[in-house]
C-alpha positions in Angstrom: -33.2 -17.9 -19.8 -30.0 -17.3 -17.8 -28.8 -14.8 -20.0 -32.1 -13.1 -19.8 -31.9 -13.0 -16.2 -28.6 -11.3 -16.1 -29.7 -9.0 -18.6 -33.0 -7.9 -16.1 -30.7 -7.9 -13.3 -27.6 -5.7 -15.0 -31.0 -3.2 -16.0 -32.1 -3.3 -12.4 -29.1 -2.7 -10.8 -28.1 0.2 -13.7 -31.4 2.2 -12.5 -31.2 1.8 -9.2 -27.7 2.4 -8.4 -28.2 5.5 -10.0 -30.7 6.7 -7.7 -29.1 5.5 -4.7 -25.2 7.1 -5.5 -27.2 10.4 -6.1 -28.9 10.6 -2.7 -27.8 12.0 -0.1 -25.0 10.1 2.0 -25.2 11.8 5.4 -23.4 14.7 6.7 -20.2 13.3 7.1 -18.6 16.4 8.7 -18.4 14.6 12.5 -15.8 11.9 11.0 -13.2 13.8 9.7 -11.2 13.7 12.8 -7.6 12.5 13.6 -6.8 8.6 14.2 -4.1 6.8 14.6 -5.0 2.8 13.3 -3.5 -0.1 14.4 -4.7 -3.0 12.3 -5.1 -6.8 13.6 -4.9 -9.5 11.2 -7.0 -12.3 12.0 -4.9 -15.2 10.8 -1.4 -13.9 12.3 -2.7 -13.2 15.5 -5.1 -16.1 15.8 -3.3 -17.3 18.9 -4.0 -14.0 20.1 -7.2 -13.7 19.3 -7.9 -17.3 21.6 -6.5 -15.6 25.1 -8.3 -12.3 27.1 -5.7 -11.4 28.9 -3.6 -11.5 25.3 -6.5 -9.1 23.9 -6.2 -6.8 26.8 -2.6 -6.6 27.1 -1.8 -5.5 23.2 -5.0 -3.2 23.8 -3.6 -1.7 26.5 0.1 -1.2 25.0 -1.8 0.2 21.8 -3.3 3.1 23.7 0.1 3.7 25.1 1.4 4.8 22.5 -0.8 6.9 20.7 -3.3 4.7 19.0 -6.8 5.5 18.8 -8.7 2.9 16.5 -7.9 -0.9 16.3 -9.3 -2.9 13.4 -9.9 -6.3 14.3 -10.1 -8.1 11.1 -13.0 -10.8 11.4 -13.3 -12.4 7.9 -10.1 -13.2 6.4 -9.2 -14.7 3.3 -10.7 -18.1 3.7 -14.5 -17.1 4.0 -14.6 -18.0 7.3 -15.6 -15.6 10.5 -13.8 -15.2 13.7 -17.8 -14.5 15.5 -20.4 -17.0 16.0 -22.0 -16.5 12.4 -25.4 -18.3 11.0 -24.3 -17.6 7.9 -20.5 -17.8 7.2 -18.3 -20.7 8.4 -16.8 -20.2 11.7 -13.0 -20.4 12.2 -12.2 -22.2 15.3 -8.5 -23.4 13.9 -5.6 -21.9 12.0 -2.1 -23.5 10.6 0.2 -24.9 12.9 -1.3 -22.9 15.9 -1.5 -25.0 18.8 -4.3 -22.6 19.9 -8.0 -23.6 19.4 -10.9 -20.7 19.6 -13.3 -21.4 22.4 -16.8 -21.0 21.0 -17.7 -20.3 25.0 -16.8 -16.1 24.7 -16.7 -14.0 22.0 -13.6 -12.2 20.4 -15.3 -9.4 19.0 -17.7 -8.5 21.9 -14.5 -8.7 24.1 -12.6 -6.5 21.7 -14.9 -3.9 21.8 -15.7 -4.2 25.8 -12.0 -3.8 26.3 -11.1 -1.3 24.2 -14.3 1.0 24.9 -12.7 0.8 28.5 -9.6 2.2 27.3 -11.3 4.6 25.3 -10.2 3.0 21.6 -12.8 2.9 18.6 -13.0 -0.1 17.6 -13.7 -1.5 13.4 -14.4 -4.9 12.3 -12.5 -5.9 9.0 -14.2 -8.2 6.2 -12.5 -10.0 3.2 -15.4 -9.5 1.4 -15.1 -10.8 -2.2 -12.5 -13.7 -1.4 -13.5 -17.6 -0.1 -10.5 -19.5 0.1 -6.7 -19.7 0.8 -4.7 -21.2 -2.5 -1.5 -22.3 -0.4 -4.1 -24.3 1.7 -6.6 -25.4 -0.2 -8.7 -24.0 2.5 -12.1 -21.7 2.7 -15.4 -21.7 1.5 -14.8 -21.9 -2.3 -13.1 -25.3 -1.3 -15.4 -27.1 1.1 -19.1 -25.6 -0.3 -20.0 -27.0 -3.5 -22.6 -24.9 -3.8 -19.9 -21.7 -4.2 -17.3 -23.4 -5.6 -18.5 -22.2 -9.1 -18.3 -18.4 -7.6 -14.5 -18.2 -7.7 -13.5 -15.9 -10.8 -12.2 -17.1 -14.3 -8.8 -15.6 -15.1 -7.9 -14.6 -19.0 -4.3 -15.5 -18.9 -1.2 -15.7 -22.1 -2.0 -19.6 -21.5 -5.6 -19.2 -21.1 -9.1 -19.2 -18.7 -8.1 -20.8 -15.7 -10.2 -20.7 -12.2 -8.1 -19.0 -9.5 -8.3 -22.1 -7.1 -5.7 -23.3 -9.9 -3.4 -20.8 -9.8 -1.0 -21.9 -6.7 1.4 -19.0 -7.2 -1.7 -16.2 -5.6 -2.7 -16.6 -1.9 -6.2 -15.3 -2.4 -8.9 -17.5 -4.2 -11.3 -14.1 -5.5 -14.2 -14.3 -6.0 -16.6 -12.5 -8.9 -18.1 -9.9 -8.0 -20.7 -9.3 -11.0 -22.1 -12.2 -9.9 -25.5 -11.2 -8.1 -25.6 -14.2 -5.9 -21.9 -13.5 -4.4 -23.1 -10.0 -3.6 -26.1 -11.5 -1.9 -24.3 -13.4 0.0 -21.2 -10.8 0.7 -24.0 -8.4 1.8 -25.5 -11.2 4.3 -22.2 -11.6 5.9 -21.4 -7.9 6.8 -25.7 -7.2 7.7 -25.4 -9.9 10.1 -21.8 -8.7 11.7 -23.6 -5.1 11.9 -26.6 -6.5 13.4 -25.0 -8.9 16.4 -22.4 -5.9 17.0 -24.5 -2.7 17.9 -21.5 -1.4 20.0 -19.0 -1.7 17.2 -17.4 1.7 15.8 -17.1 0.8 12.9 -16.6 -1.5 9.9 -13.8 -1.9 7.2 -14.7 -3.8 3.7 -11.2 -5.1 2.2 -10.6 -6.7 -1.2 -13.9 -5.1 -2.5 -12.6 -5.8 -6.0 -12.1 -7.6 -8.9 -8.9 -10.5 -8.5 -6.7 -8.0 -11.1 -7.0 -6.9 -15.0 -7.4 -11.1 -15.9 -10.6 -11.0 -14.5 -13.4 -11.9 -14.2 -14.4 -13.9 -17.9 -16.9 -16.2 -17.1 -19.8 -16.3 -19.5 -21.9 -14.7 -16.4 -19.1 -11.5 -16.8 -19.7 -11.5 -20.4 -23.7 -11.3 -19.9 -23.4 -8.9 -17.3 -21.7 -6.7 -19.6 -23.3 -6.7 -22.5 -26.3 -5.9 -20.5 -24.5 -2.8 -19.8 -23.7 -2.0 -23.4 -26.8 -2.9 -24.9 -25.2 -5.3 -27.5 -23.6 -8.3 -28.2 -20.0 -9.0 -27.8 -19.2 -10.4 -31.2 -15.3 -11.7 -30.5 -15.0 -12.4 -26.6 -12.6 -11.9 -25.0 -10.7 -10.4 -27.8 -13.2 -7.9 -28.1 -12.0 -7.1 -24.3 -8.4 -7.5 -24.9 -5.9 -10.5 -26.7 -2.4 -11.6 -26.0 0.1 -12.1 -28.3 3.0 -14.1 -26.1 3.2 -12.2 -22.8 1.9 -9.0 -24.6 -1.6 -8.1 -23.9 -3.1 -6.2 -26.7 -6.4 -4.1 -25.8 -9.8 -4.3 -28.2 -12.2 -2.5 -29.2 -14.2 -2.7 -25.9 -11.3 -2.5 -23.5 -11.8 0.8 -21.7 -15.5 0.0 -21.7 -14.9 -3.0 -20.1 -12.5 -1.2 -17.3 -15.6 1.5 -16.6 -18.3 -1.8 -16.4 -15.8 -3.2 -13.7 -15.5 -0.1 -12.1 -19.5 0.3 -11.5 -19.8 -3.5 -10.5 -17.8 -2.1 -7.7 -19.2 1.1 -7.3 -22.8 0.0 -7.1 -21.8 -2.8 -4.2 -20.2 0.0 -2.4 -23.3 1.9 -2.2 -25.3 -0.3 -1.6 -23.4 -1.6 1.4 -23.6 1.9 2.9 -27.5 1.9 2.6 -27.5 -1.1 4.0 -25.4 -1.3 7.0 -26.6 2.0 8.3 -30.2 1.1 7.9 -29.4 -1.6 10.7 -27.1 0.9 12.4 -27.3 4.9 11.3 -24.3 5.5 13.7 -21.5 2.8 12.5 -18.4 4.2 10.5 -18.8 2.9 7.0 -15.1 2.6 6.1 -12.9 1.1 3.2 -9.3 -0.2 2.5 -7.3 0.1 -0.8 -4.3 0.3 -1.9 -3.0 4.2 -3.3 -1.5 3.3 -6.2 -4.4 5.0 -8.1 -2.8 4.8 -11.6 -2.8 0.9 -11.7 -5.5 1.0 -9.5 -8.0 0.0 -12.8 -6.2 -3.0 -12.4 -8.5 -4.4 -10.2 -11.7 -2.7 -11.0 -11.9 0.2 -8.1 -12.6 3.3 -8.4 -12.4 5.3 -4.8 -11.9 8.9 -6.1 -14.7 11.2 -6.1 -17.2 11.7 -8.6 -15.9 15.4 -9.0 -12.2 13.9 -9.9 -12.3 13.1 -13.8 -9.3 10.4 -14.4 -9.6 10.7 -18.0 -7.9 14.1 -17.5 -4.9 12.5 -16.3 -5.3 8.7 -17.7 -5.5 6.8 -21.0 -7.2 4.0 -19.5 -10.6 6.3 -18.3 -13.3 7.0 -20.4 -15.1 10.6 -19.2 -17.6 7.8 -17.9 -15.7 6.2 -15.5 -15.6 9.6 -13.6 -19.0 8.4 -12.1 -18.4 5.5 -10.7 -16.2 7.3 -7.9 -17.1 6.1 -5.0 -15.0 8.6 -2.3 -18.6 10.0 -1.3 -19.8 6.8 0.1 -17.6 6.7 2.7 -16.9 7.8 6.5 -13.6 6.4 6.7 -10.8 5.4 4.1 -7.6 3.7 4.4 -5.0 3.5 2.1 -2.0 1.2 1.8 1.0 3.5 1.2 3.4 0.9 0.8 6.3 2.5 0.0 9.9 2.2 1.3 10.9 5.6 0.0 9.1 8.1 2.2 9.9 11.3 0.5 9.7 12.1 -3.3 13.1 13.3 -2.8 14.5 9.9 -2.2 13.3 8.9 -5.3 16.7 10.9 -7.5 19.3 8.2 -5.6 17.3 5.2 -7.4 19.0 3.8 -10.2 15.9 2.1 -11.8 13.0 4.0 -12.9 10.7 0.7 -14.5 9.7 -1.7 -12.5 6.7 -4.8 -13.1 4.8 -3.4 -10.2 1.6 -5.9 -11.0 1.2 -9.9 -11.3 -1.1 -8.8 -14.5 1.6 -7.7 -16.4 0.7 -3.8 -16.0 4.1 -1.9 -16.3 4.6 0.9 -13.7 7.3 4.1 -14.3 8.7 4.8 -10.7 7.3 9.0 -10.4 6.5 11.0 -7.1 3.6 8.5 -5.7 5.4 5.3 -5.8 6.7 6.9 -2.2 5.1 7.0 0.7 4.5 11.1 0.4 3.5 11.4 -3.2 0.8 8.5 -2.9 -0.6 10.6 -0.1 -0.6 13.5 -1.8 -2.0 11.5 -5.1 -4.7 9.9 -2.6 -5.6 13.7 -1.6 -6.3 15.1 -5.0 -8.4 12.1 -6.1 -10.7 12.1 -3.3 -10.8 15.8 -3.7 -11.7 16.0 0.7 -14.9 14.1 0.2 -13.9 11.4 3.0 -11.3 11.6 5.5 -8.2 9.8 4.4 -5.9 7.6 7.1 -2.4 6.9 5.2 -1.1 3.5 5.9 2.1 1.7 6.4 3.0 -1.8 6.1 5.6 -2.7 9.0 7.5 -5.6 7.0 8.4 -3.2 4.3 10.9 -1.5 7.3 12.1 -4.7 8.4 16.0 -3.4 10.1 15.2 -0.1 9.4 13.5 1.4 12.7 14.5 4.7 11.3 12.7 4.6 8.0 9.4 3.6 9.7 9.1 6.5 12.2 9.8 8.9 9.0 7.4 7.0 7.2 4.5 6.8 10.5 5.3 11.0 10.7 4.7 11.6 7.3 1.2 9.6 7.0 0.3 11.6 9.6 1.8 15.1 7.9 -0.4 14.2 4.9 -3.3 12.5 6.0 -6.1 12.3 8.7 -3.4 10.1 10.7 -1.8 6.7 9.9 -3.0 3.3 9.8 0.1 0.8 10.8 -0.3 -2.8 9.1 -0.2 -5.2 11.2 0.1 -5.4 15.3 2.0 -8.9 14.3 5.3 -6.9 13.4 5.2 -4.8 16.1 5.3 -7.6 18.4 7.8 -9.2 16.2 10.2 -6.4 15.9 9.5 -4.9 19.8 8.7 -1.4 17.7 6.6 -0.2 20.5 8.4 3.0 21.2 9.0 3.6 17.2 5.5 3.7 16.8 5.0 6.0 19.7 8.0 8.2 18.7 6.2 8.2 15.3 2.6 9.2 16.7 3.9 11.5 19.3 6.7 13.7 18.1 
């Protein structure tokens, strides 16, 4: 009966996604406008997050110096929600913080007041498939039975293993086939939408699959072979096998990389509809990563449809073109986490291989493993269907001011504008003026 019901749903969702990535997404002409993104992660500024006159003073020295959007980040990896939810568990604690949240105001509605005021945009982040921190054995995948049995199953050289038991990863994924996690995702961000009418704008992170190991739960397998039409005879062989550390791909392997990439698409649109049914006017917006070659790695697609990746790939089927989902959105970010800025800087590197991914995926260092390349890769995937915001992540410049400013200058030379990850290093490192010399010169 179960695998029935998976089978109607996959058929379902097949026909109606169709439909709904077909119609029309709204002019989107009005958001392709400069910004300059300063990001706010909910967890390393939680003290912040617990003080006003903290909130107004790092909004105030953000405008300062040339920022335009801040994203508050509201969900983080633990399930819970910085915002009085109904639905999602509300984090009113963090670590070793000595701060506790005082349920009396709200951080988001005081975000927004304050940085309308200064004349700032300002975008709500979501974790959205992810319930729990590993290194804490905290979130929602740890203290709700009930979605304990969401996390994903992970196909590794040793064997299946749930994510909560894999202590080396931070981030305790979720599966996204799963129709009841979408449910639930979608509940989270209709309800942030809904209570925030005044919000800009609204981020989705980790909208993906955990990496290539996952997800191979029997509900994965049903889901796909929904989406076949047939039986998987020898699973997960039929996927891919390992022989030692080696992973060696099956019959069904690029199949099963263009089912992953709809699951993802289809949520994607979906969202969109959604949100902007509650609110027409909010900036439907979406992190990745840029590395767009390994990007298959975790099941994401954010190209446009017109971009065909089996051109360029040996991993894309001429299928997977269509589940590009660059069309669906208002706003994209990319992390273009790079140390070397220019492709030139490339030629003084020694080493040329590197393991870039924690699934095994080996990566040849070429022009977008730098912060200009990706950009540039980023550009000709999307193909100019949404506007694109380069982004930086401040650690990665740790002692080396100069690097950064080079690095803020060129996001901006090849983008929309930049997006600087996160506010916590800036504070950390006193970088105010590199980010304005960055923005501003």
């Amino acid at each position: 009966m179960m695998r029935l019901s998976y089978l109607v749903f996959a058929v379902a969702l097949f026909f109606s996604s169709c439909s709904t990535s077909n119609k029309s997404t709204n002019s989107r002409a009005n958001y392709f406008v400069d910004r300059n993104i300063l990001w706010f992660d909910a967890t390393a500024n939680f003290d912040r997050f617990c003080d006003k006159d903290s909130i107004a003073f790092y909004l105030q020295k953000s405008k300062e110096v040339g920022i335009t959007d801040v994203v508050i980040d509201v969900k983080p990896i633990t399930g819970e929600v910085l915002y009085p939810s109904e639905i999602a568990p509300v984090m009113i604690s963090w670590g070793n913080s000595r701060a506790t949240k005082d349920t009396t105001w709200d951080m988001l509605s005081f975000f927004i007041e304050e940085g309308h005021s200064l004349g700032l945009k300002v975008h709500a982040s979501t974790n959205v498939f992810v319930a729990g921190h590993n290194f804490f054995d905290r979130g929602v995948v740890y203290e709700d039975t009930t979605k304990a049995k969401w996390q994903t199953l992970s196909y590794l050289p040793e064997g299946m293993k749930l994510i909560t038991e894999q202590k080396n990863k931070y981030s305790a994924m979720l599966n996204p086939a799963l129709p009841e996690v979408q449910k639930y995702e979608l509940s989270i961000l209709k309800e942030l939408v809904s209570l925030y009418p005044k919000l800009d704008g609204i981020i989705l992170d980790r909208v993906r699959f955990d990496n290539l190991n996952a997800d191979f739960s029997d509900e994965s397998r049903q889901i796909f072979e929904a989406y076949i039409g047939a039986d998987v005879d020898y699973f997960p062989a039929d996927i891919f096998s390992f022989d030692g550390s080696q992973r060696k791909e099956g019959p069904l392997y690029k199949k099963w990389l263009e089912w992953r990439a709809k699951i993802i698409h289809d949520f994607i649109y979906t969202a969109r509809e959604e949100l902007k049914e509650i609110n027409p006017d909010i900036i439907f917006g979406d992190y990745t990563g840029s590395w767009y070659p390994l990007y298959f790695d975790v099941g994401v697609n954010f190209a446009s449809q017109e971009y065909d990746p089996s051109e360029d790939f040996d991993w894309a089927t001429p299928t997977y073109k269509e589940y590009g989902y660059a069309e669906a959105l208002d706003l994209f970010t990319t992390g273009n986490y790079y140390f070397e800025v220019e492709k030139s800087e490339l030629l003084t590197q020694a080493d040329t291989v590197e393991k870039a991914l924690e699934s095994g995926l080996i990566v040849k260092k070429e022009d977008w493993y730098t912060v200009e390349g990706s950009a540039e890769l980023v550009n000709k995937v999307t193909k100019g269907k949404t506007p694109v915001y380069a982004g930086l992540y401040v650690e990665q410049y740790k002692g080396k001011p100069d690097q950064f400013v080079n690095a803020l200058k060129m996001c901006r030379q090849k983008s929309h504008g930049s997006m600087i990850f996160d506010i916590v290093h800036i504070i950390n490192y006193g970088w105010w003026d590199h980010i304005k010399k960055g923005l501003n010169n």
